[in-house]
C-alpha positions as CSV (number, residue, x, y, z in Angstrom):
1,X,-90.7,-30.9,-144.8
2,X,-89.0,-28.4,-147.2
3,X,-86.7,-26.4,-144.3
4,X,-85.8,-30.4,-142.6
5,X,-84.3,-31.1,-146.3
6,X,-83.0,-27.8,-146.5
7,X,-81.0,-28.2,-143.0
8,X,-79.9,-32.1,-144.3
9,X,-78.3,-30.5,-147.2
10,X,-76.6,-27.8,-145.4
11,X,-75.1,-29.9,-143.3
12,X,-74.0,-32.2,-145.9
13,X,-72.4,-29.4,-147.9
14,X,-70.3,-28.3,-144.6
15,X,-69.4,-32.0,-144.0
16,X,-68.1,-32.1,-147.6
17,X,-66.1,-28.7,-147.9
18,X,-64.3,-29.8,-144.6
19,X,-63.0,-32.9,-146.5
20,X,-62.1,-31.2,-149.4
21,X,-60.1,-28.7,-147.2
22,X,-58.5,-32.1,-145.1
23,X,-57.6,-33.6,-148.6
24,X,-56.3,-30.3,-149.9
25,X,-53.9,-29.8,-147.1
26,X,-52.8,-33.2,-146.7
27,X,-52.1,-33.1,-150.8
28,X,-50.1,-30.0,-149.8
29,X,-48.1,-32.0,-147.4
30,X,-47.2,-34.6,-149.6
31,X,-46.0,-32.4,-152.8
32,X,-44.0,-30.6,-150.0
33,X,-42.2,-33.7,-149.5
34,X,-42.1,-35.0,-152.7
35,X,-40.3,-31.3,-153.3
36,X,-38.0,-31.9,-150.4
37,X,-37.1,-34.8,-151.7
38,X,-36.4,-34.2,-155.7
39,X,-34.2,-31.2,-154.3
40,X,-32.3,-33.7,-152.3
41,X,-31.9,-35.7,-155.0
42,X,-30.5,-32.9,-156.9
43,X,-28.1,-31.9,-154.6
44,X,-27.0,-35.3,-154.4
45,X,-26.1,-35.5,-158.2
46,X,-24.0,-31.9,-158.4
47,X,-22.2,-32.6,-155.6
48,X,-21.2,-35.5,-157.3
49,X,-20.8,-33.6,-160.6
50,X,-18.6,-31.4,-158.2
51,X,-16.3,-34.2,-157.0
52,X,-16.0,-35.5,-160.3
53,X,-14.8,-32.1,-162.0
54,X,-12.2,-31.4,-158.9
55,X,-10.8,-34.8,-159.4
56,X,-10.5,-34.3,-163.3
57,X,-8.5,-30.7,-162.1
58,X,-6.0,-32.7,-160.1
59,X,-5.3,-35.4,-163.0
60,X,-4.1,-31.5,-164.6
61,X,-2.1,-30.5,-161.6
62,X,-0.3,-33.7,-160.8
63,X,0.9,-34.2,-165.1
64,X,2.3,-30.3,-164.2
65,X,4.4,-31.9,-161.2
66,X,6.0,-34.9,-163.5
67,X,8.2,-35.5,-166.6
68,X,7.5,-38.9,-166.9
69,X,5.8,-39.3,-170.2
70,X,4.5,-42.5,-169.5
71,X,2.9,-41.7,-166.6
72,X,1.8,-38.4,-168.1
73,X,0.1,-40.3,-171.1
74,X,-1.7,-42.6,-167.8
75,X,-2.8,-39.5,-166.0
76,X,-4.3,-38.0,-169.6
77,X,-6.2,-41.4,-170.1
78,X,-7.5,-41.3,-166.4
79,X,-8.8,-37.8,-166.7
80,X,-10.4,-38.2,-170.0
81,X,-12.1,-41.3,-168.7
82,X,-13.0,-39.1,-165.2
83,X,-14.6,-36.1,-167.7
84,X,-16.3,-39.1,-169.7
85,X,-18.3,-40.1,-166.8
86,X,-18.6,-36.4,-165.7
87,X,-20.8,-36.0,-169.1
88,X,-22.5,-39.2,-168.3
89,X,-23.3,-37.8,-164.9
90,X,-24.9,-34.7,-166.6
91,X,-26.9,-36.1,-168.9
92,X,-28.5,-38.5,-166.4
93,X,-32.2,-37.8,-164.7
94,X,-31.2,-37.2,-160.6
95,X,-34.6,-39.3,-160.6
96,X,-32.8,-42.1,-162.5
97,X,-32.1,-44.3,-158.8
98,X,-30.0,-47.1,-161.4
99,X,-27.7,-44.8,-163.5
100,X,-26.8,-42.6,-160.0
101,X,-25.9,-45.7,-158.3
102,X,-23.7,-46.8,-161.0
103,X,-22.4,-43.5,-161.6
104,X,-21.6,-43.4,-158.1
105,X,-19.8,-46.5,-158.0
106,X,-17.5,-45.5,-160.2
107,X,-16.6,-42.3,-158.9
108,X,-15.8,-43.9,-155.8
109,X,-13.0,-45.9,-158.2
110,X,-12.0,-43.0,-159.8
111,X,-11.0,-41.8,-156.2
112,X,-9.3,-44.8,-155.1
113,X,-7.2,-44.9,-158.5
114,X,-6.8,-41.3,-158.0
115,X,-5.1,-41.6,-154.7
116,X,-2.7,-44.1,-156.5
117,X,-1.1,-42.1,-158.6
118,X,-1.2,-39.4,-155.9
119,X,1.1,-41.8,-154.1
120,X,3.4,-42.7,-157.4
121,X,3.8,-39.1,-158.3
122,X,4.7,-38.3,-154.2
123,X,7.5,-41.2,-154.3
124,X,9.2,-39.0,-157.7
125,X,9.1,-36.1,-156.1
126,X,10.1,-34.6,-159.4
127,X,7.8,-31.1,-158.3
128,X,8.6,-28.7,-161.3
129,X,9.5,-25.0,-159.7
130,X,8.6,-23.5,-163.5
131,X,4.9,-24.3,-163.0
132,X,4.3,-23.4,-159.3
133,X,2.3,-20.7,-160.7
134,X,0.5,-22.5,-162.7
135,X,-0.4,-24.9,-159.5
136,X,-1.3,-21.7,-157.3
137,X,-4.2,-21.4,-160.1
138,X,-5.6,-25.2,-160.0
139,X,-5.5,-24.9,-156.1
140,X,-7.6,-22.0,-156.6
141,X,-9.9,-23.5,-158.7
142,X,-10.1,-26.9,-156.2
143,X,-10.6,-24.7,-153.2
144,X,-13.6,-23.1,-154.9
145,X,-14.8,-26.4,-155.6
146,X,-14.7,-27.6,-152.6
147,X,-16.2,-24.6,-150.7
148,X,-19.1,-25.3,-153.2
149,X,-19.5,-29.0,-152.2
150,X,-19.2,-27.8,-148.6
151,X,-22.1,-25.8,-149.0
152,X,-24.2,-28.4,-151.0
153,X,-23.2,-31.2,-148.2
154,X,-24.8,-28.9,-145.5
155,X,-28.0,-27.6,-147.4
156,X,-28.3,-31.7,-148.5
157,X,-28.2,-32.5,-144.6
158,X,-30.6,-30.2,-143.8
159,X,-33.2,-31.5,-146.5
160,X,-32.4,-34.9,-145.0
161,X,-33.6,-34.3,-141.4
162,X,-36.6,-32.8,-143.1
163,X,-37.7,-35.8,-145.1
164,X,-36.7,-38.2,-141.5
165,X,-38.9,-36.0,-140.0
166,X,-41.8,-36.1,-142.2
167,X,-41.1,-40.3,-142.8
168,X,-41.6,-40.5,-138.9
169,X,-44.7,-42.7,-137.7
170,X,-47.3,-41.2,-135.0
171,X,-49.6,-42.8,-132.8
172,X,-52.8,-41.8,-131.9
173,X,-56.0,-42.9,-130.2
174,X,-54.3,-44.7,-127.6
175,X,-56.8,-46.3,-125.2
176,X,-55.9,-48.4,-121.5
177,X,-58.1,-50.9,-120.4
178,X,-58.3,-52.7,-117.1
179,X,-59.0,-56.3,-117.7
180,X,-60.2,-58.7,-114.9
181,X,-59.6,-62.5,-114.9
182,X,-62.7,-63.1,-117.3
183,X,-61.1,-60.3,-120.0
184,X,-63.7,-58.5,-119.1
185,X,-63.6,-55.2,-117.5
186,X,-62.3,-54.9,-113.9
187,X,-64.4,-52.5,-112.3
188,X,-61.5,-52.0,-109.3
189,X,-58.2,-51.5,-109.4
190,X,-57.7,-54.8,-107.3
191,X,-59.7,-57.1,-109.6
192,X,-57.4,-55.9,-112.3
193,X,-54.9,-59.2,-113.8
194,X,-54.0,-57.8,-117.0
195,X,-53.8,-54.1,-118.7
196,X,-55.0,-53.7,-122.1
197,X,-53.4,-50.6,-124.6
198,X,-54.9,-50.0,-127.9
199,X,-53.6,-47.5,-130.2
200,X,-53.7,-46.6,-133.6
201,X,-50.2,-45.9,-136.1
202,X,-51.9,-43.2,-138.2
203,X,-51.3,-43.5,-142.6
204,X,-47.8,-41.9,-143.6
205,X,-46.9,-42.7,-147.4
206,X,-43.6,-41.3,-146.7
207,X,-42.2,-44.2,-143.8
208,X,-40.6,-47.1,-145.4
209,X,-42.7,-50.2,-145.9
210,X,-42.3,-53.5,-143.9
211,X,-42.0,-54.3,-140.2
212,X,-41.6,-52.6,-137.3
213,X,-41.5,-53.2,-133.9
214,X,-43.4,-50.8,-131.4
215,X,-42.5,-50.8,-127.4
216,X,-45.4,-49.7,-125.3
217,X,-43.9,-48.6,-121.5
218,X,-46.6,-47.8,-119.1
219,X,-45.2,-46.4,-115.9
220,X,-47.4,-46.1,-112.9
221,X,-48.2,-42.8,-110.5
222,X,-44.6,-43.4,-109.1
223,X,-42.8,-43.2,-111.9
224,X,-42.0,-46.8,-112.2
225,X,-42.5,-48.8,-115.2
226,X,-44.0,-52.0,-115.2
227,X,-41.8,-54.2,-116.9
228,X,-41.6,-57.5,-118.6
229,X,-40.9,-56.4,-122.1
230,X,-37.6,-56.4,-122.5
231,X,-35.1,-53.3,-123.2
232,X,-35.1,-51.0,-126.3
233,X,-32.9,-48.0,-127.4
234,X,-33.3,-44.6,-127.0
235,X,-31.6,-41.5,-127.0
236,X,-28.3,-43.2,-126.4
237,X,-29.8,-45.4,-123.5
238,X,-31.6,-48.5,-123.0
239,X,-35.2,-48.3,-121.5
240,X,-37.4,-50.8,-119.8
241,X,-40.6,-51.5,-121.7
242,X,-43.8,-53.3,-120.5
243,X,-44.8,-54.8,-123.8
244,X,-43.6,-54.7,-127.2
245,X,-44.7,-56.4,-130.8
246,X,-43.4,-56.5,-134.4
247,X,-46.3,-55.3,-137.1
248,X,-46.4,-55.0,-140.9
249,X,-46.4,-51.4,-142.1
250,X,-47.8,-50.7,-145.1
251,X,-47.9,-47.0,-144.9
252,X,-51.6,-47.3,-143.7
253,X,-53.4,-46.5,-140.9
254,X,-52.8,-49.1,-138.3
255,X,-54.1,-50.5,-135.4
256,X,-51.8,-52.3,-132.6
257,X,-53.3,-54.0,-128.9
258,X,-50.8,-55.6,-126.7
259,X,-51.2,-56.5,-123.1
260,X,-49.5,-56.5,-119.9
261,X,-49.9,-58.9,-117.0
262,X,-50.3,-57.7,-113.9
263,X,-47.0,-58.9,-111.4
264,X,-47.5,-56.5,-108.5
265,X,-49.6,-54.7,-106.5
266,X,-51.4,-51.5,-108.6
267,X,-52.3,-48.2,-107.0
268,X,-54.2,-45.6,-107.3
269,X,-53.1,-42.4,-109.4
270,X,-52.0,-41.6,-113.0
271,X,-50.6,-44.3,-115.0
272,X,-48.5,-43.2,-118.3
273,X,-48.7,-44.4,-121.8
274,X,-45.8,-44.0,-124.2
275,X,-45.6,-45.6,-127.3
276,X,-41.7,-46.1,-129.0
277,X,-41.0,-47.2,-132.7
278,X,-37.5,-46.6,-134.8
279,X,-36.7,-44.8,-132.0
280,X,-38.4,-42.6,-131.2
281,X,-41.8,-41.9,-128.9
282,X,-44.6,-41.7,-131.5
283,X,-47.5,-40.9,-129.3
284,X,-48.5,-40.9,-125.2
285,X,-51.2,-40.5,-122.9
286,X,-51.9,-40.3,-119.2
287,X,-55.2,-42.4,-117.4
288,X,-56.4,-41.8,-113.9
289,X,-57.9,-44.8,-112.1
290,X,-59.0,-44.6,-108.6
């Protein structure tokens, strides 16, 4: 009695260290992501601290290109206003989704007002020989800036296609069943009137919420797919799909069944399974049937 409680307990103590060591790794995953995704955040903000700084540089060079005072006195309000939002932008959490929008808003009007005067001060043409020198330095200094923001724009795309990557959905257990004119199971190929595919869209608390519509294409031993769904798009082409529905994704696991009604003769050989969504193919499998 004593060694069959022994073994119950050993066995229980395996099955729990292997879901510790499931949840560890999958907790791993996810502060992985969470890390991609702060940095990406953070990469956002300076480049924007960059932009902001090299516009507040050019508000210097252009008032060295002019003798206008009035416009001079314009260009010194815009810049102070431009180094007042840079300090804004600073202070600001990159987590803080409100205050980044706003501060991005108006960066984008601090450009669009900066290529106004750009145009005013080009129509003078009143370019100041004496202070070419002095120019050679601020074009220095913007050139630097922008090499910076070059490099941030690249490492910032490359911690994007991580986090797509990771938000992708994934579908597994996929399952064909050959249904007869009952629903039940057709023991023959030629008693078959309607194919059944069940799959499951496994948990991902990365992907965006809400819904989705998933394609199924099942293609027979020639190569042919059985249509009747419709089109969808993929890889910058439009495919044929057998079957296709709209779910609700919560960012838990899943399960999906649609059917396809047979419309032509079905042979013997290996039928394919491929499952679409967002576009991309999340999951496949092959069946035999004699």
């Amino acid at each position: 009695m004593n060694k069959k409680i022994l073994i119950v307990l050993i066995v229980f103590i395996m099955a729990l260290c292997g879901g510790m060591v499931w949840l560890f790794m999958n907790l791993q995953e996810q502060k992985q992501v969470n890390k991609d995704m702060q940095e990406l955040a953070e990469l956002d903000k300076k480049e924007m601290e960059n932009e902001y700084e090299r516009f507040a540089l050019q508000y210097s060079e252009m008032k060295t290109q002019i003798n206008n005072d009035s416009i001079v006195a314009q260009l010194t309000q815009e810049q102070m206003k431009t180094q007042q939002l840079l300090e804004e932008l600073k202070q600001v959490k990159a987590t803080d989704a409100r205050e980044i929008a706003r501060l991005k808003k108006e960066l984008a009007t601090v450009r669009a007002v900066l290529r106004d005067y750009v145009m005013q001060i080009d129509s003078l043409n009143r370019l100041n020989e004496n202070l070419k020198a002095e120019n050679t330095r601020v074009n220095a200094e913007l050139e630097q800036r922008n090499t910076q923001i070059a490099g941030l724009s690249s490492e910032k795309a490359s911690l994007s296609e991580k986090v797509a990557i990771a938000a992708q959905l994934d579908a597994t257990n996929i399952q064909l069943q050959l249904l007869n004119k009952r629903g039940k199971d057709a023991k023959k190929l030629k008693d078959c009137t309607q194919m059944k595919v069940n799959f499951t869209i496994t948990k991902n608390v990365t992907a965006s919420n809400g819904n989705r519509t998933v394609y199924v294409r099942i293609q027979n031993p020639g190569g042919n797919t059985l249509g009747g769904g419709g089109t969808f798009a993929y890889e910058n082409r439009n495919l044929e799909c057998s079957a296709k529905k709209t779910i609700e994704y919560t960012g838990e696991e899943t399960g999906v069944t649609v059917f396809w009604n047979v419309s032509q003769m079905l042979e013997a050989g290996d039928y394919r399974v491929s499952i679409f969504a967002d576009g991309n193919m999340i999951g496949s499998r092959t069946f035999s049937f004699k």
